[in-house]
C-alpha positions as CSV (number, residue, x, y, z in Angstrom):
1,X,174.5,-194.5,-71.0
2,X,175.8,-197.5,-72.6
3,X,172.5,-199.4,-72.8
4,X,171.0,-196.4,-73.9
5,X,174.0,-196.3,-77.4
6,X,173.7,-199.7,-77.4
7,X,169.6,-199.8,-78.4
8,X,169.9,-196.5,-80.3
9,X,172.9,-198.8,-82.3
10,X,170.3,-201.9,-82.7
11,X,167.6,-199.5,-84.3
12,X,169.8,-198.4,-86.4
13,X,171.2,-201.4,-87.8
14,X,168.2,-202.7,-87.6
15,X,166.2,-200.2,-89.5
16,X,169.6,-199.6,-92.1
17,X,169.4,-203.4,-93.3
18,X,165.7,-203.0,-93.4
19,X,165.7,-200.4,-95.9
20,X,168.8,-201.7,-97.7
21,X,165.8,-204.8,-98.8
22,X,163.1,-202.6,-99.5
23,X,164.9,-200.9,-102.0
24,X,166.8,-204.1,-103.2
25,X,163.4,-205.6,-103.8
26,X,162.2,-202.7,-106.0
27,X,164.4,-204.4,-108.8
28,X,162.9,-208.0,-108.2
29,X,160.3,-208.5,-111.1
30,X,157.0,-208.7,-109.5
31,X,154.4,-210.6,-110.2
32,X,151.7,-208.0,-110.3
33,X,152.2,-204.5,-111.2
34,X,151.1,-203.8,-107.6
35,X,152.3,-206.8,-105.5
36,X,155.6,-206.8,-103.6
37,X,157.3,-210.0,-101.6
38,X,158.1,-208.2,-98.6
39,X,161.4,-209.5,-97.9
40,X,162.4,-206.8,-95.4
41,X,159.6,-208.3,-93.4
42,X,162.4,-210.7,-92.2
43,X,164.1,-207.8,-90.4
44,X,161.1,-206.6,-89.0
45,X,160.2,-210.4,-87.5
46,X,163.7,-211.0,-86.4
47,X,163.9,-207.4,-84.6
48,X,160.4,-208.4,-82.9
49,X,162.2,-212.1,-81.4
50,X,165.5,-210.0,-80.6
51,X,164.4,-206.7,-79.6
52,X,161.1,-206.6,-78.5
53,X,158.1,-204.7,-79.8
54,X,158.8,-201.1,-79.1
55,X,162.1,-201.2,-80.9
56,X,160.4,-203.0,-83.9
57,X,157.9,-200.3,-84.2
58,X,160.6,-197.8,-84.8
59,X,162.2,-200.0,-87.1
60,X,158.7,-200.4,-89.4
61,X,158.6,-196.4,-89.3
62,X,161.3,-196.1,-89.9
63,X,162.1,-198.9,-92.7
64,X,158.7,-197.0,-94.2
65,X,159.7,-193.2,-94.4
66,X,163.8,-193.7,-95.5
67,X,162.6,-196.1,-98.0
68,X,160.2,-194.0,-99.2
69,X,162.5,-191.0,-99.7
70,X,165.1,-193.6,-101.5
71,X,162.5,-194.9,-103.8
72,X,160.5,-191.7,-104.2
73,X,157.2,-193.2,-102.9
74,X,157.3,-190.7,-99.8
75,X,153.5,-189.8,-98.8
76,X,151.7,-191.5,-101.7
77,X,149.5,-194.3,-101.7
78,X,152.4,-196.9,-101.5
79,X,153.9,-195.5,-98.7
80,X,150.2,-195.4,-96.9
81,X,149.9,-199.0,-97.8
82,X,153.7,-199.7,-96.4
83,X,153.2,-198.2,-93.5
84,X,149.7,-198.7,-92.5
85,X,150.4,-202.8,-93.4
86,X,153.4,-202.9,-91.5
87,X,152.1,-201.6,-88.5
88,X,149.3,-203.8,-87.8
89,X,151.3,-206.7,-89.3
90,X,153.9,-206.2,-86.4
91,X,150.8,-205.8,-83.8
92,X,149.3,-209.1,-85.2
93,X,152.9,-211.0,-84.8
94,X,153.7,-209.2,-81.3
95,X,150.1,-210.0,-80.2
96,X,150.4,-213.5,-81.5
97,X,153.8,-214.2,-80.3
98,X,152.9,-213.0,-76.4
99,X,150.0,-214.9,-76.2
100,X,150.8,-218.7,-77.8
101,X,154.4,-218.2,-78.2
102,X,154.9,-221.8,-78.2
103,X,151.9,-222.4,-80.3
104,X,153.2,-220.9,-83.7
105,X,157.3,-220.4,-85.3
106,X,158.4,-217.8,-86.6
107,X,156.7,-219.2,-89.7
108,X,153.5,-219.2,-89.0
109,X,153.6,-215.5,-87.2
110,X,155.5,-215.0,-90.5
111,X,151.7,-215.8,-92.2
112,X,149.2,-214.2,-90.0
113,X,151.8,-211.3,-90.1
114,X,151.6,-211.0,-94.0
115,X,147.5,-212.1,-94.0
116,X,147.5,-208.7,-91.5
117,X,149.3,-206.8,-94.2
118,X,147.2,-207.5,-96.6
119,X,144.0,-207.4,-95.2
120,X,145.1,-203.8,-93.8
121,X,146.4,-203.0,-97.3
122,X,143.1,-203.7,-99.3
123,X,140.8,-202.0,-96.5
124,X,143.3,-198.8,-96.8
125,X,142.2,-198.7,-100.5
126,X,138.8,-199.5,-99.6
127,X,138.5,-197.2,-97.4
128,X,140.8,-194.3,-97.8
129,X,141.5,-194.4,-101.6
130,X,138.3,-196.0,-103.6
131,X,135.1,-195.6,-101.1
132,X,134.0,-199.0,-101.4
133,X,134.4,-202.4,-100.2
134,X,134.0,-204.3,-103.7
135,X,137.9,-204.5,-103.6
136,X,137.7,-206.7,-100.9
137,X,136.5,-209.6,-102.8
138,X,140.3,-209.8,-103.7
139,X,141.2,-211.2,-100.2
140,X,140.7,-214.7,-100.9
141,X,143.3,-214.0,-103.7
142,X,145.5,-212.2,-101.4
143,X,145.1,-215.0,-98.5
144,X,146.6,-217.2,-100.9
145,X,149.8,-214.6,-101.8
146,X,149.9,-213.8,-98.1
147,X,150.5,-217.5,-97.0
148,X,153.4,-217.8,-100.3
149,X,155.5,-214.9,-99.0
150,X,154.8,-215.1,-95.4
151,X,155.9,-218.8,-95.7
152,X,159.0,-217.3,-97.6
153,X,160.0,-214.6,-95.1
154,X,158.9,-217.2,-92.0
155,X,161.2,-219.5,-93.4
156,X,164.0,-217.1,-94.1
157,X,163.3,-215.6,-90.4
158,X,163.4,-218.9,-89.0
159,X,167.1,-220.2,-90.4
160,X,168.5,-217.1,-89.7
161,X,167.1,-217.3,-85.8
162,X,168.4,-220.5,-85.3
163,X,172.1,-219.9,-86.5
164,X,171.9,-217.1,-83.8
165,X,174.9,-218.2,-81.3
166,X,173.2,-219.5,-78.0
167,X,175.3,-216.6,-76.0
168,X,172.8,-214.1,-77.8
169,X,169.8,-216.6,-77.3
170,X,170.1,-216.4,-73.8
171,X,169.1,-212.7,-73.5
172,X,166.1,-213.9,-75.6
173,X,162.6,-214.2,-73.8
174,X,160.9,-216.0,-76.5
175,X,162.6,-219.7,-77.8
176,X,163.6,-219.8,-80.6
């Protein structure tokens, strides 16, 4: 029973800090009318090194639908792109991370995590919302803002992994 509180605690704070930075980051200036940073992809990579990959789902779904509802994006095509780029971004990371996870930091899973986002993003509106694939001749533009933020958030990840204390390390499977 205490396990069981203790993981439903973890998803919680977990997904609560998550959607604490999507919201924040709605009042960052972007760049682009349509392009965000992704900070609270730093959750999501840190929950996938702490927690594992089935917690880390819940917390993309979950980060996805409450921040919707705060920013009033619920069900429309941002939250299809959120959600749909944040699942396959966490596969691509978990799938990197358990098969070279000495080959590449949490920067670099940071990257192919945010090239997965994107790619996902722009064949969503390919696919789903426009009906053609002449939008993705934008993905050499958006390999290019996928390896800026991921290298931002990887970065970010990777300081605040390492100032983890060592007693928590030790339940960790994957070094840090």
């Amino acid at each position: 029973m205490q396990l069981q509180s203790r993981r439903i605690a973890e998803i919680a704070i977990f997904s609560a800090s998550a959607v604490v930075v999507y919201v924040f980051e709605t009042f960052i200036p972007k760049p682009f009318p349509w392009m965000r940073f992704g900070f609270a992809n730093i959750i999501i990579l840190i929950s996938l090194y702490l927690l594992g990959f089935r917690i880390s789902i819940l917390v993309v779904i979950l980060k996805s639908v409450l921040g919707g509802m705060i920013v009033g994006n619920l069900f429309t095509p941002t939250f299809i792109f959120s959600i749909s780029g944040g699942i396959i971004s966490l596969i691509t990371m978990a799938l990197i991370l358990a098969a070279v996870p000495r080959f590449f930091s949490p920067l670099g899973i940071s990257i192919w995590g945010a090239l997965a986002h994107n790619l996902t993003q722009l064949l969503v509106a390919s696919l789903v919302f426009i009906g053609r694939f002449e939008v993705l001749h934008l993905f050499p533009f958006f390999i290019i803002l996928s390896v800026i933020t991921g290298s931002i958030t990887g970065i970010i990840s990777l300081i605040v992994l390492r100032r983890i204390p060592k007693k928590i390390k030790a339940n960790i499977k994957v070094k840090i």
